[in-house]
C-alpha positions as CSV (number, residue, x, y, z in Angstrom):
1,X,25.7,-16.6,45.7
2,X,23.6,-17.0,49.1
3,X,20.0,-17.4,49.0
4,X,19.1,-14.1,50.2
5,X,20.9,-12.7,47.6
6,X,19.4,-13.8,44.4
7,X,15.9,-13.5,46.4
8,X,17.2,-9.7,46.2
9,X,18.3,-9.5,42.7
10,X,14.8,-11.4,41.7
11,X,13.0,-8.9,43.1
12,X,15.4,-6.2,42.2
13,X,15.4,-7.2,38.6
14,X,11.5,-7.5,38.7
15,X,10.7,-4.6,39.6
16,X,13.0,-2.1,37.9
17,X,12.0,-4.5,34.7
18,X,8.8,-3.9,35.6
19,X,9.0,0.3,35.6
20,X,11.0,0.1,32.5
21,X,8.9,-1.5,30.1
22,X,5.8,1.2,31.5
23,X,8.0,4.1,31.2
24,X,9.1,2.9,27.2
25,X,5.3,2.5,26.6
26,X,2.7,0.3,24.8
27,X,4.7,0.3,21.1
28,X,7.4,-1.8,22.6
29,X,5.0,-4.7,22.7
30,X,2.2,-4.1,20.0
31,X,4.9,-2.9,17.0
32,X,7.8,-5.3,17.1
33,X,10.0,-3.5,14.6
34,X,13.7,-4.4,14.2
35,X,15.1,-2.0,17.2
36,X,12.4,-3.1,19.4
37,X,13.0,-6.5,18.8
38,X,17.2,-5.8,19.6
39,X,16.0,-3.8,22.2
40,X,13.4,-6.6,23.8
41,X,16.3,-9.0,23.9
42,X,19.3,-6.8,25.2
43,X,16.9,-5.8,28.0
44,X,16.4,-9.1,28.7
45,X,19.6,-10.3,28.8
46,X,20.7,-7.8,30.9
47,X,17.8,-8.6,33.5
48,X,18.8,-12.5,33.0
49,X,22.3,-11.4,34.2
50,X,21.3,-9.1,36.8
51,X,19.8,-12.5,38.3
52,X,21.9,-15.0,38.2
53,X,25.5,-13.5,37.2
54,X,27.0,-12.6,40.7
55,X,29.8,-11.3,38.6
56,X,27.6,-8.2,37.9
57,X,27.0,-6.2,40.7
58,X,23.2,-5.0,41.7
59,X,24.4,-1.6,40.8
60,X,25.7,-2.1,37.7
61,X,23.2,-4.2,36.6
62,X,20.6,-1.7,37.3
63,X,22.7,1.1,35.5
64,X,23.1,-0.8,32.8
65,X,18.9,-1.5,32.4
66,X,18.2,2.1,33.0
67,X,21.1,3.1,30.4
68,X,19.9,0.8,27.8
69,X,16.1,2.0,28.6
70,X,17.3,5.5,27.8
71,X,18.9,4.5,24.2
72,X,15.6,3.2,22.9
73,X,13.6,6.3,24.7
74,X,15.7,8.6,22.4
75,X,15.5,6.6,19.5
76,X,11.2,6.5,19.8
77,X,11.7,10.2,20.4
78,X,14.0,10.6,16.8
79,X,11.4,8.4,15.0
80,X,8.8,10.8,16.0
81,X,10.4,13.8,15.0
82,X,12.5,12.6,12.3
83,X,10.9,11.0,9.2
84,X,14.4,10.2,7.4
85,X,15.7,8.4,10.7
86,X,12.5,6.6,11.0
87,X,13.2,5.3,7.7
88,X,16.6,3.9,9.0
89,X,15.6,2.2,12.5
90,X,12.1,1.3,11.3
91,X,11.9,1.0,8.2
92,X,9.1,1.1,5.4
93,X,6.0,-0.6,5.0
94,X,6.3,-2.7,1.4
95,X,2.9,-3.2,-1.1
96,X,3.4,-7.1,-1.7
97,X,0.2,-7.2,-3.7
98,X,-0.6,-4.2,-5.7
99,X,-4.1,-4.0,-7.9
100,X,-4.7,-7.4,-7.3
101,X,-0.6,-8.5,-8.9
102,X,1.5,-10.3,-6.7
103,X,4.8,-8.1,-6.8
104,X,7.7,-10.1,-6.9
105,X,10.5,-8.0,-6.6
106,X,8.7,-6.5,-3.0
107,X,8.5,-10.3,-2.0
108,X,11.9,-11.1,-2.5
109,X,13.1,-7.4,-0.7
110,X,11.3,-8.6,2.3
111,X,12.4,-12.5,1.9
112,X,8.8,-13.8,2.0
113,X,8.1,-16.4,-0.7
114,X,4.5,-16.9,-1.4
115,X,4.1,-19.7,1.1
116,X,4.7,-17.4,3.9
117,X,2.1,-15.0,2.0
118,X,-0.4,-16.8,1.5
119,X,0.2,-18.0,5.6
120,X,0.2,-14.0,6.5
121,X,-3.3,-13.5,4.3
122,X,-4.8,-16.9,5.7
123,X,-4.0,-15.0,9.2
124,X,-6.1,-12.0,8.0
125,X,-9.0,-14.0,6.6
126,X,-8.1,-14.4,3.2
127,X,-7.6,-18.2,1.5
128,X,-7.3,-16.7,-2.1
129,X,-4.2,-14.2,-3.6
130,X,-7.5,-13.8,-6.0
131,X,-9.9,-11.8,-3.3
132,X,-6.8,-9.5,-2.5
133,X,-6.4,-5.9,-4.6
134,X,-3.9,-4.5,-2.3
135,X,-1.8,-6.6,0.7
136,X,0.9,-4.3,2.4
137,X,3.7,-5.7,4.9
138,X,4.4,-4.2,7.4
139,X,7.5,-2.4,9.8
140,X,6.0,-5.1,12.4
141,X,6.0,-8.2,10.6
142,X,2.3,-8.2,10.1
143,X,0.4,-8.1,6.6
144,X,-2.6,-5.3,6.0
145,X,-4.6,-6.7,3.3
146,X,-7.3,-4.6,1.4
147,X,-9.9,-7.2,-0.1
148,X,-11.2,-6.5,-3.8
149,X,-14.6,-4.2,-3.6
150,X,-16.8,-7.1,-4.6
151,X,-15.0,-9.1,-2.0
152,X,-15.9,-6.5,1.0
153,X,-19.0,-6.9,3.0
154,X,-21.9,-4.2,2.7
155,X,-21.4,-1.3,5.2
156,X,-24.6,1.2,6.0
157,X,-22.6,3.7,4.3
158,X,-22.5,1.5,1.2
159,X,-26.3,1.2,2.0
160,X,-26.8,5.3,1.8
161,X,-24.5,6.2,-1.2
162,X,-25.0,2.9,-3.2
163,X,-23.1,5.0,-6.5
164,X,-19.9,6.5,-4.6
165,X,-17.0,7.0,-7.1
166,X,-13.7,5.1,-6.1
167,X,-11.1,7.2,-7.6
168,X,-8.2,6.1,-5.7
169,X,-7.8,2.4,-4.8
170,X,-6.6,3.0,-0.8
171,X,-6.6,6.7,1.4
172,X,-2.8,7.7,1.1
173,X,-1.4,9.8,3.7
174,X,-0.3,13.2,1.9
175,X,0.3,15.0,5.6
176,X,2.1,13.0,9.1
177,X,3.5,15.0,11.5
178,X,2.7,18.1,9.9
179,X,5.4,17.1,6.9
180,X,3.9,17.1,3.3
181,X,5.0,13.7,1.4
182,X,5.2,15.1,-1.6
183,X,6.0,11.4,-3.0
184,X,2.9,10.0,-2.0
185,X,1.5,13.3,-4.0
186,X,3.0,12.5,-6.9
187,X,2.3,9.2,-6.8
188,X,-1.5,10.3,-7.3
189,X,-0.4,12.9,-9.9
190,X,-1.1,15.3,-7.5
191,X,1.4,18.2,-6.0
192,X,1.3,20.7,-3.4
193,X,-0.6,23.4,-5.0
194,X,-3.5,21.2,-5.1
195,X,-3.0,20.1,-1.5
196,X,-3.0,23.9,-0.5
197,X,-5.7,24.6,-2.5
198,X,-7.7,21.9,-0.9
199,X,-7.0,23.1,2.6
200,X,-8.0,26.9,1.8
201,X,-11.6,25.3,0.4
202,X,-11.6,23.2,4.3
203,X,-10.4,26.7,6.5
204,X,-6.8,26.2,6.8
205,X,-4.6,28.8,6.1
206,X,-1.2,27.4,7.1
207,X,0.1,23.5,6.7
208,X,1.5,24.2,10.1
209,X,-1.8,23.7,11.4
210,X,-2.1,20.0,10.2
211,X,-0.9,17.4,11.9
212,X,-2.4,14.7,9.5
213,X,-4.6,14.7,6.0
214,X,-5.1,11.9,4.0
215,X,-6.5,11.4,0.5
216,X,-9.3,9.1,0.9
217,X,-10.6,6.7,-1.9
218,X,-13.1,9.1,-3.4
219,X,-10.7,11.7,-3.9
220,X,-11.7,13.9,-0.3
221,X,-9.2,15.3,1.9
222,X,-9.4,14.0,5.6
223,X,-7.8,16.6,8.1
224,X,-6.9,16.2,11.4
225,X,-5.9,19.6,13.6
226,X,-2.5,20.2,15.5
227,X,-2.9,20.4,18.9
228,X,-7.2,19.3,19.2
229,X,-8.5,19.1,22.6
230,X,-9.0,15.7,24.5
231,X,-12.1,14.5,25.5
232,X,-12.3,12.9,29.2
């Protein structure tokens, strides 16, 4: 391969790389899930051969980065649209500490033992299983830990309603995507009459008009509207 040639195919590659990973977006990088991370590697493979393999032709190399950039397009696309699939590619987040009790069939389903925990809660500030009521890991690798209320520090809103009733121990999503999860309802041993009823009492006549509501800890409903208008 002459030197004027892989000068070409570094630039080539570079840019084309370059235009792919702004046109697949920001989750690629900040939510490494299990397709991203097959994704991340085939892409870069692919632009590693582009390079240096004179085997693979410029043209084919860059057909083979655009076709591969297209898979992963459709398959964000699907995960949007499609809860079940999203369950499939993505996966679910797993509770690994639940009301303060270390679950240990969780751990095991996600092959952490509690060294690796207690090295994900040290990451998150926390140096004691103890201080933890609820510790959830996550689709991207990364551990969202809930601290016991005695545990959390003092927010003005603690300040103003010094008495507020905890009824629920986190906000559960009960509306994404305009879909009602009827097993996060149940889980609260609530069902979808109540949730309708609740979004009569805030205006809402149709679910269709939700895109998102969550439950939040003191038993309120949280809605956010299909379709509000941006701010610039």
């Amino acid at each position: 391969m002459q030197l004027s040639e892989l000068l070409l195919r570094v630039f080539l590659g570079f840019i084309v790389l370059f235009i792919l990973a702004r046109t697949m977006g920001r989750k690629e990088i900040s939510q490494m899930t299990f397709f991203n991370f097959v994704s991340a590697i085939a892409i870069g493979t692919i632009t590693g051969s582009l390079v240096i393999n004179q085997n693979l032709s410029i043209r084919n190399g860059i057909i083979a980065l655009v076709g591969w950039t297209i898979i992963t397009l459709l398959m964000g696309y699907i995960d949007i649209k499609f809860k079940k699939a999203r369950k499939l590619t993505t996966g679910e987040p797993i509770i690994v500490i639940k009301e303060g009790k270390v679950m240990e069939n969780s751990l095991r389903s996600t092959r952490l033992d509690m060294d690796a925990l207690n090295a994900l809660l040290r990451q998150s500030g926390v140096f004691s299983v103890q201080d933890v009521d609820y510790a959830i890991f996550e689709t991207s690798g990364q551990l969202s830990v809930l601290k016991k209320q005695e545990k959390l520090p003092v927010t003005k809103s603690d300040l103003s309603f010094p008495n507020k009733v905890k009824v629920y121990p986190t906000a559960t999503q009960v509306i994404s995507d305009g879909q009602v999860h009827l097993t996060n309802l149940s889980r609260l041993d609530l069902d979808e009459n109540w949730l309708q009823q609740q979004l009569q009492n805030s205006g809402v006549n149709s679910i269709s008009e939700v895109f998102y509501a969550e439950i939040q800890t003191d038993g309120t409903l949280y809605i956010d509207y299909k379709d509000d208008n941006m701010v610039h």
